[in-house]
C-alpha positions as a Markdown table, in Angstrom:
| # | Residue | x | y | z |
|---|---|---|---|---|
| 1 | Unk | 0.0 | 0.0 | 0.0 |
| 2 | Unk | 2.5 | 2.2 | 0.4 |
| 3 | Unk | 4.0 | 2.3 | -3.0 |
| 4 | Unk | 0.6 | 3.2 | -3.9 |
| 5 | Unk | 0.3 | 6.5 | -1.3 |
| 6 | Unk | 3.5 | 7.5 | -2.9 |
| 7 | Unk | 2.5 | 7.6 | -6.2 |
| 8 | Unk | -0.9 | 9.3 | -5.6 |
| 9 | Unk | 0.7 | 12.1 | -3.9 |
| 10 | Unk | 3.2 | 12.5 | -6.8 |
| 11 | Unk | 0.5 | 12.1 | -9.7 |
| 12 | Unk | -1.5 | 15.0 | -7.3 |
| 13 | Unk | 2.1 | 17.1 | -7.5 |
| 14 | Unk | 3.2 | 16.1 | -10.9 |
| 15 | Unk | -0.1 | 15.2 | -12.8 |
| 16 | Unk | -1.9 | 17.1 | -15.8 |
| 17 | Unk | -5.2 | 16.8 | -14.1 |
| 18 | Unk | -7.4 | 19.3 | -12.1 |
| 19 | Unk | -7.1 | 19.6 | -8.3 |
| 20 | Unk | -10.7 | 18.5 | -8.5 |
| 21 | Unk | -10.0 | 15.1 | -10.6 |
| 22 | Unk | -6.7 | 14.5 | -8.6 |
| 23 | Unk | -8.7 | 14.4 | -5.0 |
| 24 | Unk | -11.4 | 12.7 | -6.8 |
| 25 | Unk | -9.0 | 9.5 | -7.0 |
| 26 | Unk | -7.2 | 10.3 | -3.5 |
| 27 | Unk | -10.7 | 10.1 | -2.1 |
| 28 | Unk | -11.7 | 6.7 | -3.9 |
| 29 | Unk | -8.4 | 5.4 | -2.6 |
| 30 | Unk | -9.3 | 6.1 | 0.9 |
| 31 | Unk | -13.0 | 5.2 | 0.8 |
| 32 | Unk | -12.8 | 1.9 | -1.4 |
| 33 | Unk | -10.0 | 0.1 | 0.7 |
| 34 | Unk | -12.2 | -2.6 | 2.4 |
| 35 | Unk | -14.5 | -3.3 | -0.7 |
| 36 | Unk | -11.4 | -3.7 | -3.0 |
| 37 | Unk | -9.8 | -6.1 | -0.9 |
| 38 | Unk | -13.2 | -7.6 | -0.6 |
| 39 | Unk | -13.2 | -8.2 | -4.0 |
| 40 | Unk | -9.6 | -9.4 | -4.5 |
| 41 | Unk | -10.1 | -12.0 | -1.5 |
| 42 | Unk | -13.2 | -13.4 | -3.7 |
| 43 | Unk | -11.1 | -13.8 | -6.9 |
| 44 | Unk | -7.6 | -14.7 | -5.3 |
| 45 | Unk | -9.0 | -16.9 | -2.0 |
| 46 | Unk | -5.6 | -15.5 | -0.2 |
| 47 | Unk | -5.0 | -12.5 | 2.1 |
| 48 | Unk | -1.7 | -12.1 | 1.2 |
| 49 | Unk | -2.8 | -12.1 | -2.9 |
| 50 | Unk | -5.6 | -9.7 | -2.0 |
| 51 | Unk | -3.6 | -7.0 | -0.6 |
| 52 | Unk | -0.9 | -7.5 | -3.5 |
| 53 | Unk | -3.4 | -7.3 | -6.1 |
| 54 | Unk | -5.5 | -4.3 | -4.6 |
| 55 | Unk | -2.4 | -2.3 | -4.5 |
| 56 | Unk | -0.9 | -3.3 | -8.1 |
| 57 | Unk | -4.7 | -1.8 | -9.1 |
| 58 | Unk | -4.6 | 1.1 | -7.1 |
| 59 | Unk | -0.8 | 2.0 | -8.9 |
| 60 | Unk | -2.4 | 0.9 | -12.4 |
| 61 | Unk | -5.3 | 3.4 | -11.6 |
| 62 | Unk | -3.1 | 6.1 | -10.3 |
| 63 | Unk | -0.9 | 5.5 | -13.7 |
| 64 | Unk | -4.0 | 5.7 | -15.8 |
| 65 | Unk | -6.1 | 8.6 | -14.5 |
| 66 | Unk | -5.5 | 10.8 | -17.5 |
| 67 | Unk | -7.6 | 8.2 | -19.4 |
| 68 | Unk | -10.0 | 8.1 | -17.0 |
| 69 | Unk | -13.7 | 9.4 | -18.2 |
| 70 | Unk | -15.0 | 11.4 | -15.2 |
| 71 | Unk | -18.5 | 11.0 | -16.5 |
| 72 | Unk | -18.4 | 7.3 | -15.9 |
| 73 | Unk | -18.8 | 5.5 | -12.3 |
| 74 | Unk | -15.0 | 5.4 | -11.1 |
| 75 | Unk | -16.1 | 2.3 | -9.2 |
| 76 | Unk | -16.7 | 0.4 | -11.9 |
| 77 | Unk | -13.8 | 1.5 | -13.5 |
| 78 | Unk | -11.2 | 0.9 | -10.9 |
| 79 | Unk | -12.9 | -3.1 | -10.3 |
| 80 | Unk | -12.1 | -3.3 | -13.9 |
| 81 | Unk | -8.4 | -2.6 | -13.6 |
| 82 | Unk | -8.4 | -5.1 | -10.3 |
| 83 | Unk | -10.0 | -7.5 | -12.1 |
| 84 | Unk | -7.6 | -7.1 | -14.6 |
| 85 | Unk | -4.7 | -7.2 | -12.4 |
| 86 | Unk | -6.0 | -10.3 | -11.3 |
| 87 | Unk | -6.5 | -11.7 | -14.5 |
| 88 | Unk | -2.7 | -11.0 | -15.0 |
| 89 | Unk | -1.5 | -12.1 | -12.3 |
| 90 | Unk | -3.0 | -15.6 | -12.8 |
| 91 | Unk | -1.7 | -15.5 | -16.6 |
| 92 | Unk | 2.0 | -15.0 | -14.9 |
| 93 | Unk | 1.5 | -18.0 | -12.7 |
| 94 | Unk | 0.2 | -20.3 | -15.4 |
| 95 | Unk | 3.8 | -19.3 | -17.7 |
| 96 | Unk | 6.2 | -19.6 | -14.8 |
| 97 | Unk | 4.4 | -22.8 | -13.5 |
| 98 | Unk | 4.0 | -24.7 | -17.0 |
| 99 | Unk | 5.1 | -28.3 | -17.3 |
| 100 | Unk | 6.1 | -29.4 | -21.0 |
| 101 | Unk | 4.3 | -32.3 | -21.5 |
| 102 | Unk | 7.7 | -33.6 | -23.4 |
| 103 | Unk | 9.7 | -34.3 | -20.5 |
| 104 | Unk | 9.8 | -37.8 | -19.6 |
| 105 | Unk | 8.7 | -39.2 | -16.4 |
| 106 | Unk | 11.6 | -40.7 | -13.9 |
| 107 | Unk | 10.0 | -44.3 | -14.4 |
| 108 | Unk | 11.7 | -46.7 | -16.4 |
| 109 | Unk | 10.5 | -47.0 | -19.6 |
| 110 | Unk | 10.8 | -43.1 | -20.4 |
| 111 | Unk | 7.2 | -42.2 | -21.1 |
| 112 | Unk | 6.6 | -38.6 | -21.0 |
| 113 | Unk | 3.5 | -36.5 | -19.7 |
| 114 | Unk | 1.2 | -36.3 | -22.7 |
| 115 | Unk | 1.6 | -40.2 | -23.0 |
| 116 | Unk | -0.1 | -40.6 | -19.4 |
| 117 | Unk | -2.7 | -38.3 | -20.2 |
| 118 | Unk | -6.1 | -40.3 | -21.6 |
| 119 | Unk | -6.9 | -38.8 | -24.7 |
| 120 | Unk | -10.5 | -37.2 | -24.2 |
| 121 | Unk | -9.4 | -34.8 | -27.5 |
| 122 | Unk | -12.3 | -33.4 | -29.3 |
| 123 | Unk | -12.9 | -33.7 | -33.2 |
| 124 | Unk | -11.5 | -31.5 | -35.4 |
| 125 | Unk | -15.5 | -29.9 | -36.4 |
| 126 | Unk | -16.1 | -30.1 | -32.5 |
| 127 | Unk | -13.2 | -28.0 | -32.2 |
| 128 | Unk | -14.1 | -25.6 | -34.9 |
| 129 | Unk | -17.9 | -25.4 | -33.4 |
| 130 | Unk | -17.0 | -24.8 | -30.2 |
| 131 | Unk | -14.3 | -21.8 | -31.5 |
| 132 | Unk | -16.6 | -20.4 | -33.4 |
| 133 | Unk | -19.3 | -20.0 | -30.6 |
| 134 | Unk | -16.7 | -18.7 | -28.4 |
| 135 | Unk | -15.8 | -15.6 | -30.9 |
| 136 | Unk | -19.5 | -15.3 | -31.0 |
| 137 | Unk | -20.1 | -14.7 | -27.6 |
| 138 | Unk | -16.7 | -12.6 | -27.4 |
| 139 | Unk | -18.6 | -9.9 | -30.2 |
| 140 | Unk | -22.0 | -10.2 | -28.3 |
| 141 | Unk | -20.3 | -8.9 | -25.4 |
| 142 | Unk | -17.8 | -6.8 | -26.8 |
| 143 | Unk | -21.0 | -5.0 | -28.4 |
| 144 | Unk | -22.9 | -4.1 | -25.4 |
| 145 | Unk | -22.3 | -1.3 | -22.6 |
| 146 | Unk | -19.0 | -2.1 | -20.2 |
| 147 | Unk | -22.2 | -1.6 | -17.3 |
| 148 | Unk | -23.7 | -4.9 | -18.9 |
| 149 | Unk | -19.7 | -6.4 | -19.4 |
| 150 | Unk | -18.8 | -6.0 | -15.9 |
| 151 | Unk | -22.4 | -7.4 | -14.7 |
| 152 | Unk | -22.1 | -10.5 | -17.0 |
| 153 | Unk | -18.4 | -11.1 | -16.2 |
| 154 | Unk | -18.5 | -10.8 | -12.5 |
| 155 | Unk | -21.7 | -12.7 | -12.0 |
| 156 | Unk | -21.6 | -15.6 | -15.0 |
| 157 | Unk | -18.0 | -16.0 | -15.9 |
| 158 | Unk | -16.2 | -15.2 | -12.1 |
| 159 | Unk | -19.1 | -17.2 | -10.1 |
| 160 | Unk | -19.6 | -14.0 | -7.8 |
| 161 | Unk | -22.7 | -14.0 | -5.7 |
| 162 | Unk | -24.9 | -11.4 | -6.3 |
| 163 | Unk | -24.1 | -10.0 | -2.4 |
| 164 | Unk | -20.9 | -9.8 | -3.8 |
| 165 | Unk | -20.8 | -8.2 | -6.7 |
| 166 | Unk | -23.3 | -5.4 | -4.8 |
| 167 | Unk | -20.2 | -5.1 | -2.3 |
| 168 | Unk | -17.6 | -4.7 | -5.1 |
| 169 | Unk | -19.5 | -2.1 | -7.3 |
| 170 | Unk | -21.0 | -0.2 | -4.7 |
| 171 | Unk | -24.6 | -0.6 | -5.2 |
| 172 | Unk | -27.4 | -2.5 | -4.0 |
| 173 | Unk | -28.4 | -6.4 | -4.8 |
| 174 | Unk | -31.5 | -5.2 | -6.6 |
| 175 | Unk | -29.8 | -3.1 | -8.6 |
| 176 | Unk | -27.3 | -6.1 | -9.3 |
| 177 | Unk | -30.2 | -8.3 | -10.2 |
| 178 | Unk | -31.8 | -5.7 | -12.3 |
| 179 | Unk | -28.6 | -5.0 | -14.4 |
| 180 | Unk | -27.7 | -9.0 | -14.8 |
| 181 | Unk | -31.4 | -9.5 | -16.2 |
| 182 | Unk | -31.1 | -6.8 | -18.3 |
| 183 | Unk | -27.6 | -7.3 | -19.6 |
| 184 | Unk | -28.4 | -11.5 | -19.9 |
| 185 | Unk | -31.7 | -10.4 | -22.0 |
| 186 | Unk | -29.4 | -7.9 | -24.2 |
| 187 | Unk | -26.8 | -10.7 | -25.0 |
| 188 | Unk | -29.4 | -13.2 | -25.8 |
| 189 | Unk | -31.0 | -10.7 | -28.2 |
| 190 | Unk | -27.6 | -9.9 | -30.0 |
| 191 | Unk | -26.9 | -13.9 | -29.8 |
| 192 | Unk | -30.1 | -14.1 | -31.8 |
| 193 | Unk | -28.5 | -12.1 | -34.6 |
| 194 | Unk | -25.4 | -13.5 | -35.3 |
């Protein structure tokens, strides 16, 4: 965290911004604490990973405040970038983590990884199909409001409970329902016309 009080005081020194914009974030940073590591503890299941990914977000946000649209929640904004965070983080751990499924196994007759593995492949068309639904889905969503995106992604893709989604944008459980309906209705309508 404190990496992260460091630079928001610089960005508020050194920054392009108003005074107005710049406290703006200094006073998100110091209301949203307990909901942002809320919200890392749900994606990460670790304390320690939580705090480290709530402040790599709050230095990504202080880093991209310029770009920030003050006519949009900053809430939702900032949950973006520390779900993004997040999201990178895991990626990181996959690469450094990888086993090549090449290397032989220290048994006797030399068989490597991908030989142990049962072969539960899909077709090639299965393949295809299922890529090509996949890229459909990916326009549907890339189509509709980043409301409706965050909503969809939080609740249908992360596996968040409604109470906690409410908790990590701020807002109430009916108004979570409410925006899940309505962004699950838009992407089955925009399904409909690919």
């Amino acid at each position: 965290m404190k990496k992260t009080c460091e630079s928001a005081k610089r960005f508020g020194k050194e920054g392009n911004g108003t005074a107005a914009r710049n406290e703006r974030l200094e006073s998100f940073i110091r209301d949203s604490g307990d909901r942002a590591y809320q919200f890392a503890y749900s994606l990460s299941g670790s304390c320690e990973d939580a705090k480290e990914l709530v402040q790599e977000a709050y230095y990504r946000a202080t880093r991209a405040w310029e770009s920030y649209e003050p006519s949009k929640p900053v809430g939702s904004w900032f949950f973006t970038i520390l779900r993004n965070a997040f999201l990178d983080s895991r990626r990181r751990f996959e690469r450094r983590n990888a086993v090549s499924l090449d290397i032989p196994l220290d048994d006797e007759d030399g068989a490597s990884f991908e030989e142990t593995i049962p072969d539960g492949a899909q077709g090639i068309p299965e393949s295809l199909e299922r890529e090509d639904t996949v890229q459909t889905v990916r326009r549907a969503l890339k189509a509709m409001t980043r409301e409706h995106q965050s909503v969809l992604t939080l609740c249908d893709m992360d596996g968040l409970k409604y109470d906690e989604i409410a908790r990590s944008l701020g807002v109430s459980e009916g108004t979570v329902r409410s925006r899940i309906f309505r962004a699950r209705a838009t992407l089955r309508s925009r399904l409909a016309t690919y």
